[in-house]
N, C-alpha and C positions, 0 to 999 in steps of 0.2 A: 509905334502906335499903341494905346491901352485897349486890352481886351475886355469886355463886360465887367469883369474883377476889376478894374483900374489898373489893374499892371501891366508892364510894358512887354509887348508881345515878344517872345526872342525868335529870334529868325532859325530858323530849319540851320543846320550846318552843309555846307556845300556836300554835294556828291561827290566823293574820289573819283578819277574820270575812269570810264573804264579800259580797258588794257585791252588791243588789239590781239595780242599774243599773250599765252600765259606764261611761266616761267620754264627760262631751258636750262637744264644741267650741263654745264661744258664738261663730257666726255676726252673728247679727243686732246690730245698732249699735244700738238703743234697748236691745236685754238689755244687750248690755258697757256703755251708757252706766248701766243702773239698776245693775248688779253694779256699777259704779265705786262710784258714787254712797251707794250702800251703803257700801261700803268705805271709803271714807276718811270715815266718821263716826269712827273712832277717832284721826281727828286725823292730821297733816300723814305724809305718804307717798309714795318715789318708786314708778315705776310696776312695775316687781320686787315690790316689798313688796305693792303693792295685787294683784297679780296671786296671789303666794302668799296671802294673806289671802281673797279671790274664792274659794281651792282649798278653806283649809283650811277656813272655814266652809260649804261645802258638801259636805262629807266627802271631796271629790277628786272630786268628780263633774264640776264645772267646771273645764275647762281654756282658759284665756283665753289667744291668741297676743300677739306684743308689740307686731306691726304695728299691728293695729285698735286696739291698749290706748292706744298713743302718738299715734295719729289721734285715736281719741275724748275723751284728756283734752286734745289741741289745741283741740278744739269745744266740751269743756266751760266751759273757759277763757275762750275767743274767746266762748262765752254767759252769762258771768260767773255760770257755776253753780259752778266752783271755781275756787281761787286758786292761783298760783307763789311759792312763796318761795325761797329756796336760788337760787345761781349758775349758771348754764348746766350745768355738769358734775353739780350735785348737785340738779336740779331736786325738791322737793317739793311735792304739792301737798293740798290740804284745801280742804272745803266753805266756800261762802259762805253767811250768812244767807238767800241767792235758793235757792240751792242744796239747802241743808236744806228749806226752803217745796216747792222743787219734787222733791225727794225724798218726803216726807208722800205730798203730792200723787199720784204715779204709785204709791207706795205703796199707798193707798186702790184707785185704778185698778186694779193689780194683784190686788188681793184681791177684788172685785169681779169679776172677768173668770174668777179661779180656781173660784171660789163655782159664778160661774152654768155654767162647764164640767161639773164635777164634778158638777151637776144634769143636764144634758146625758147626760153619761157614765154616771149612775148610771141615768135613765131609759134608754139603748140594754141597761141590764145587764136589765131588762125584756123584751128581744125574745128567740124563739130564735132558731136557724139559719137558718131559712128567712124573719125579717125581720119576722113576726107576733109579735103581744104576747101574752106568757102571760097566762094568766087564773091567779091567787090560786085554791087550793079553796071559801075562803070564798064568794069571788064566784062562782065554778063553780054552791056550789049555792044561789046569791039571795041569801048570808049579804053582809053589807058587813064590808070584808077591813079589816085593822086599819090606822090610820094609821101611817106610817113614822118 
């Protein structure tokens, strides 16, 4: 549509949406070894790529350093849960069949471990302030309160 000038009005650029969480640094060496281990299911990648890849599928929430990245696919390695192909300079690497097996594997652990948190978690959403459990009104007046 033309503005008073006659020229055509440019539309505002969309707003980036914003980010529930801001960004987290994976610390811990079992998370960077499973975010590897994850990642190079799309097949052979040096460790740049797996790191942008770790980013982009977790909307940028993870940000993996290079040091621990390059330690932990040394151990991956050294525990023949993934393999090196490519030259010294161009190192690639991608899962083994041990690898995928123990990917699955912590994968189940993982979700497991989420599940029974989230039970955790959703039971403290239960207490007030002061650390005591609300009572339901149902339960309040003898009724039994509805299953969740």
């Amino acid at each position: 549509m033309p503005d008073t000038t006659g020229r055509e009005a440019q539309a505002a650029p969309a707003a980036a949406p914003r980010r529930r969480f801001g960004v987290v640094k994976v610390r811990d060496r079992q998370h960077v070894s499973l975010l590897l281990l994850a990642a190079a299911t799309d097949g052979p990648a040096n460790g740049y790529e797996l790191i942008d890849l770790v980013r982009e599928r977790s909307g940028g929430l993870f940000v993996l350093s290079l040091r621990p990245v390059i330690h932990e696919l040394h151990r991956l390695v050294n525990n023949r849960l993934m393999q090196v192909t490519g030259h010294e300079g161009a190192r690639r690497y991608s899962l083994t069949p041990l690898g995928e097996r123990v990917l699955a594997t912590r994968r189940r652990e993982w979700e497991a471990f989420s599940h029974g948190l989230d039970s955790v978690l959703d039971a403290s959403g239960d207490l007030d302030r002061r650390g005591t459990a609300r009572v339901s009104p149902a339960r309040a007046k003898g009724g039994v309160a509805a299953p969740r």
